[in-house]
mmCIF entry with sequence, helices, sheets and N, C-alpha, C, O atoms, coordinates in Angstrom:
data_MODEL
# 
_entry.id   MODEL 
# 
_entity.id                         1 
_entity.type                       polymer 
_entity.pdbx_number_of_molecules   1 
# 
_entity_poly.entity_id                      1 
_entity_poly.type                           'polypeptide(L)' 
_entity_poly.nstd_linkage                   no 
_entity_poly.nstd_monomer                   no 
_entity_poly.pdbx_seq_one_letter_code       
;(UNK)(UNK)(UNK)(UNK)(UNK)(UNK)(UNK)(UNK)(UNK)(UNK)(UNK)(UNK)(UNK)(UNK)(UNK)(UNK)
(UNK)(UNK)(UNK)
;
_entity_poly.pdbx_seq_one_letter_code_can   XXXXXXXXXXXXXXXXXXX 
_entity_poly.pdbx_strand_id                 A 
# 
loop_
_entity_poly_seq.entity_id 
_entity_poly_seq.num 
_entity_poly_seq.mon_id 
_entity_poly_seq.hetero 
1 1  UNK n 
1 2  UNK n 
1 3  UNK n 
1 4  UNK n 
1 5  UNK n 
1 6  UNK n 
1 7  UNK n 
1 8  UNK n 
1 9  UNK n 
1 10 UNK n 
1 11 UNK n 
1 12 UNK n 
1 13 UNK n 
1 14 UNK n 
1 15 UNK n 
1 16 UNK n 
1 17 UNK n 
1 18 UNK n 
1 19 UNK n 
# 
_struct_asym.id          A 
_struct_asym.entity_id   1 
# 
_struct_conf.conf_type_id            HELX_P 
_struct_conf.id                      HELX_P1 
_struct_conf.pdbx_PDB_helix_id       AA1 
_struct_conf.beg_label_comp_id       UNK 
_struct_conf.beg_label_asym_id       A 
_struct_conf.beg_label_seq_id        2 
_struct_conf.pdbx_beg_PDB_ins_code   ? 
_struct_conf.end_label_comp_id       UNK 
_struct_conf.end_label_asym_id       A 
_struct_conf.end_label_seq_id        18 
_struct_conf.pdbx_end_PDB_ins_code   ? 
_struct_conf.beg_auth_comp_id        UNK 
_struct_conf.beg_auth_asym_id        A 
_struct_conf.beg_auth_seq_id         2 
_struct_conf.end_auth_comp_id        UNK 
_struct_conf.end_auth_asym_id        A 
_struct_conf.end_auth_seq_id         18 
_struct_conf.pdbx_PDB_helix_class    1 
_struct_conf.details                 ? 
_struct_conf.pdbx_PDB_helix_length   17 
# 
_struct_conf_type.id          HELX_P 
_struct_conf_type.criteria    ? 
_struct_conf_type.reference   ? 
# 
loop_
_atom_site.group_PDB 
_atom_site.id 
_atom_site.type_symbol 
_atom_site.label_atom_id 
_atom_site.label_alt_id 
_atom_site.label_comp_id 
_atom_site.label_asym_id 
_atom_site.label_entity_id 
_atom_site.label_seq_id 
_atom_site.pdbx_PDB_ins_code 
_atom_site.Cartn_x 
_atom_site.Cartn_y 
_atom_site.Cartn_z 
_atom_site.occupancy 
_atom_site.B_iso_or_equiv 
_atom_site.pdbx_formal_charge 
_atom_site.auth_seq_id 
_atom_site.auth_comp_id 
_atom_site.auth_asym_id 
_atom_site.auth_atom_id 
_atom_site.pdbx_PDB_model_num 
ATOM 1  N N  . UNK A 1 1  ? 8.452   -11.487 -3.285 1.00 0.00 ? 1  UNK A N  1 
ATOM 2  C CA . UNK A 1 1  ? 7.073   -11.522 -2.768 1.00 0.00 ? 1  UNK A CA 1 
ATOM 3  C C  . UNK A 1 1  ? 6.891   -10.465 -1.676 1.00 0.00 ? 1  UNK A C  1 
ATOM 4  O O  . UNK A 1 1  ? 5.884   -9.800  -1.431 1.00 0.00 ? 1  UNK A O  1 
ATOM 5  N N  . UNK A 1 2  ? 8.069   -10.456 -1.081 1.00 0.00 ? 2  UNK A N  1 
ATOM 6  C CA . UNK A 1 2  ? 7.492   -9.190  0.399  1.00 0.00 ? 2  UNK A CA 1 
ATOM 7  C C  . UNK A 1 2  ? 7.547   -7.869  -0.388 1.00 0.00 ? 2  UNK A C  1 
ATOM 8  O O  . UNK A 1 2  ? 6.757   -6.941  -0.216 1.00 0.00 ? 2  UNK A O  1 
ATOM 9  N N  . UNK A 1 3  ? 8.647   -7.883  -1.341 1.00 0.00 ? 3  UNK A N  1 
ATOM 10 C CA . UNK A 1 3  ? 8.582   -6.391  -2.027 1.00 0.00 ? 3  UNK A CA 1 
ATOM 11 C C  . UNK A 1 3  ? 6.981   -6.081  -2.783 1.00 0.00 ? 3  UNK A C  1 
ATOM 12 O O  . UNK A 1 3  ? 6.618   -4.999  -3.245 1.00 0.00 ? 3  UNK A O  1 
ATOM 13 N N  . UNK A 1 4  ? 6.468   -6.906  -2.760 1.00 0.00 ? 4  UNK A N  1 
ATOM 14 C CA . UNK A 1 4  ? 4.859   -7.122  -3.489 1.00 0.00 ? 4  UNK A CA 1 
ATOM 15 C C  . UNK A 1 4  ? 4.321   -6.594  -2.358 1.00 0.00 ? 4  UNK A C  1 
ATOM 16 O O  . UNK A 1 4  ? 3.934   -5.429  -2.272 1.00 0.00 ? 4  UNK A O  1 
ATOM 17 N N  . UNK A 1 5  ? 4.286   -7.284  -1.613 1.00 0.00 ? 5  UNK A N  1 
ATOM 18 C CA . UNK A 1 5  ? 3.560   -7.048  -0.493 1.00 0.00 ? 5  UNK A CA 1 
ATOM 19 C C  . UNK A 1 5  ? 3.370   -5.175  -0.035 1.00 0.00 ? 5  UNK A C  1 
ATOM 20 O O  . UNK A 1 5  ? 2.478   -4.356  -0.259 1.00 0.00 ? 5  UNK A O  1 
ATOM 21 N N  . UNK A 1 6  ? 4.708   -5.102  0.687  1.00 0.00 ? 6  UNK A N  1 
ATOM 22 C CA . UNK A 1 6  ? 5.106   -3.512  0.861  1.00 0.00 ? 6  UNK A CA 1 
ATOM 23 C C  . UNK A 1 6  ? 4.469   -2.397  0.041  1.00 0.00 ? 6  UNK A C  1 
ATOM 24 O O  . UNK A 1 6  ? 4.032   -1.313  0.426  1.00 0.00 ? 6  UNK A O  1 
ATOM 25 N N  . UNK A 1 7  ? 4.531   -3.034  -1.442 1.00 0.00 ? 7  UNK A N  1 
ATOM 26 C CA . UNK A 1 7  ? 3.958   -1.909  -1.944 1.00 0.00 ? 7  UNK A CA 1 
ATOM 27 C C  . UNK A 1 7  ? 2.229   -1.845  -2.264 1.00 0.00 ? 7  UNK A C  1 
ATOM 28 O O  . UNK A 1 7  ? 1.499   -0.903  -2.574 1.00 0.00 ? 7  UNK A O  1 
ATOM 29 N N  . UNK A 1 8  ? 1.968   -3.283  -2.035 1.00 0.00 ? 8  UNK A N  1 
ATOM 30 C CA . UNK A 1 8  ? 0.176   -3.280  -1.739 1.00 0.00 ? 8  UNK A CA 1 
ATOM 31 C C  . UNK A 1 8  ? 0.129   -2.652  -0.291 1.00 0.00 ? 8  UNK A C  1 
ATOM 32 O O  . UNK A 1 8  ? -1.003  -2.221  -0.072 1.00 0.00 ? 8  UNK A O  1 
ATOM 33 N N  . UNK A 1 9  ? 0.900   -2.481  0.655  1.00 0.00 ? 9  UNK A N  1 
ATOM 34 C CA . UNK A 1 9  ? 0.458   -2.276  1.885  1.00 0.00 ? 9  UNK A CA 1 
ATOM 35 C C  . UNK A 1 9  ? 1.001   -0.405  1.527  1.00 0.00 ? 9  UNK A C  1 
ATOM 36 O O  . UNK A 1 9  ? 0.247   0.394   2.083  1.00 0.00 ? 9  UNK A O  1 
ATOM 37 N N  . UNK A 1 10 ? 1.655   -0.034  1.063  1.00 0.00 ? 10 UNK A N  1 
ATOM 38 C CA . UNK A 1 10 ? 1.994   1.582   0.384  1.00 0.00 ? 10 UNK A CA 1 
ATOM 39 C C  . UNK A 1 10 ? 0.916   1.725   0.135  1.00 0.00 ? 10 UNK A C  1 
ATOM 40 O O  . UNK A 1 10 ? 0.252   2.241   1.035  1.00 0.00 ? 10 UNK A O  1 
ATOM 41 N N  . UNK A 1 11 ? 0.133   1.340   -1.246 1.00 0.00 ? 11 UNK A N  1 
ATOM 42 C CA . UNK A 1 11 ? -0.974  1.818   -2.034 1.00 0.00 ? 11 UNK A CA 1 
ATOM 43 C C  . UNK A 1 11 ? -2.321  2.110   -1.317 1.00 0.00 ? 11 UNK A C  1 
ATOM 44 O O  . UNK A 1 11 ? -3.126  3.027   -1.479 1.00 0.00 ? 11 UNK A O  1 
ATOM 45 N N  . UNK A 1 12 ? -2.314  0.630   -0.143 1.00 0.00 ? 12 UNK A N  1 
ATOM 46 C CA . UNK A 1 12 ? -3.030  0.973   0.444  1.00 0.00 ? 12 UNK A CA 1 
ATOM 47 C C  . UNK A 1 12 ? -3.242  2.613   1.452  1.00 0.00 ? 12 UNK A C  1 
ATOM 48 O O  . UNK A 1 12 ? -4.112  3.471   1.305  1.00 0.00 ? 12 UNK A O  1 
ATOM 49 N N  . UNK A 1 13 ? -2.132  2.575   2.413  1.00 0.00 ? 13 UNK A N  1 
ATOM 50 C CA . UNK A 1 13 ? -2.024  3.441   3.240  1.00 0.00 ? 13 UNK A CA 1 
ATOM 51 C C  . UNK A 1 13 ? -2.533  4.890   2.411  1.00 0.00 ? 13 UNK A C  1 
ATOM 52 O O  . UNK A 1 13 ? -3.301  5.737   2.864  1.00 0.00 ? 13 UNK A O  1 
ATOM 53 N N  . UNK A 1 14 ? -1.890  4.894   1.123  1.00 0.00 ? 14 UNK A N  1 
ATOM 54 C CA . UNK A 1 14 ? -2.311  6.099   0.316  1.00 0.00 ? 14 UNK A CA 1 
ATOM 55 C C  . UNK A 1 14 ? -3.453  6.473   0.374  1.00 0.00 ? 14 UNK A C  1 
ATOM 56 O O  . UNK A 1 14 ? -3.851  7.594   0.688  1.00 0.00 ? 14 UNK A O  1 
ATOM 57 N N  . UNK A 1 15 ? -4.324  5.154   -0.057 1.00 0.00 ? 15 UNK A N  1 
ATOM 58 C CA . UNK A 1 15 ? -5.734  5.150   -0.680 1.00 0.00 ? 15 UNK A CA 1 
ATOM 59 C C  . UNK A 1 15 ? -6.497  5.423   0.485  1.00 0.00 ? 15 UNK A C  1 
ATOM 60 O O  . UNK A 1 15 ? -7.656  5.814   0.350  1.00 0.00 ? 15 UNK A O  1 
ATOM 61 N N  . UNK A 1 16 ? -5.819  5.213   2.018  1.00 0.00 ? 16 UNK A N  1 
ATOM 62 C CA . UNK A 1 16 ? -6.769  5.443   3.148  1.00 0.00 ? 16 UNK A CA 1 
ATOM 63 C C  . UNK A 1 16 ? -6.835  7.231   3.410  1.00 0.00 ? 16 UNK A C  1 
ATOM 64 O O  . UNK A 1 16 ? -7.642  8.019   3.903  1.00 0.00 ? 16 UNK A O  1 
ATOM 65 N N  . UNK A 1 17 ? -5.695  7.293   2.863  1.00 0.00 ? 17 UNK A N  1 
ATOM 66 C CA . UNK A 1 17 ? -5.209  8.788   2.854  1.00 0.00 ? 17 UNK A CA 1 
ATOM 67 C C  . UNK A 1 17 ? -6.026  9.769   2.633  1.00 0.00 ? 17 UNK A C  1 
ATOM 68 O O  . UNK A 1 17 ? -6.542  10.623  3.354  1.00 0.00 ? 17 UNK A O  1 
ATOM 69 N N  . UNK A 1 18 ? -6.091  9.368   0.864  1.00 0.00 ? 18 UNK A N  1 
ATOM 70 C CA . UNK A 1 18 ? -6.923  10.042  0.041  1.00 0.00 ? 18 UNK A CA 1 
ATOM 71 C C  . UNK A 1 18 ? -8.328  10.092  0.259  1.00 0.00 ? 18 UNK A C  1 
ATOM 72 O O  . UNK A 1 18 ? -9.036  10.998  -0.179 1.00 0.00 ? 18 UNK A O  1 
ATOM 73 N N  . UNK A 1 19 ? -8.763  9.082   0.965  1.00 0.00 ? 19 UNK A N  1 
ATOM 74 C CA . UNK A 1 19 ? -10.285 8.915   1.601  1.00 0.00 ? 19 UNK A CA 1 
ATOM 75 C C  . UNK A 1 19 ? -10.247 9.753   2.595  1.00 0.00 ? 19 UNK A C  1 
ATOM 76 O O  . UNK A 1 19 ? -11.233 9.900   3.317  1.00 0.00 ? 19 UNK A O  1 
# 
């Protein structure tokens, strides 16, 4: 579950990125 987590909180950081 935290490895879930980590990588929703990755995808996110990306997606703030890319914005």
């Amino acid at each position: 579950l935290k490895q879930t987590q980590l990588d929703i909180e990755m995808l996110d950081y990306h997606k703030c990125e890319l914005e």
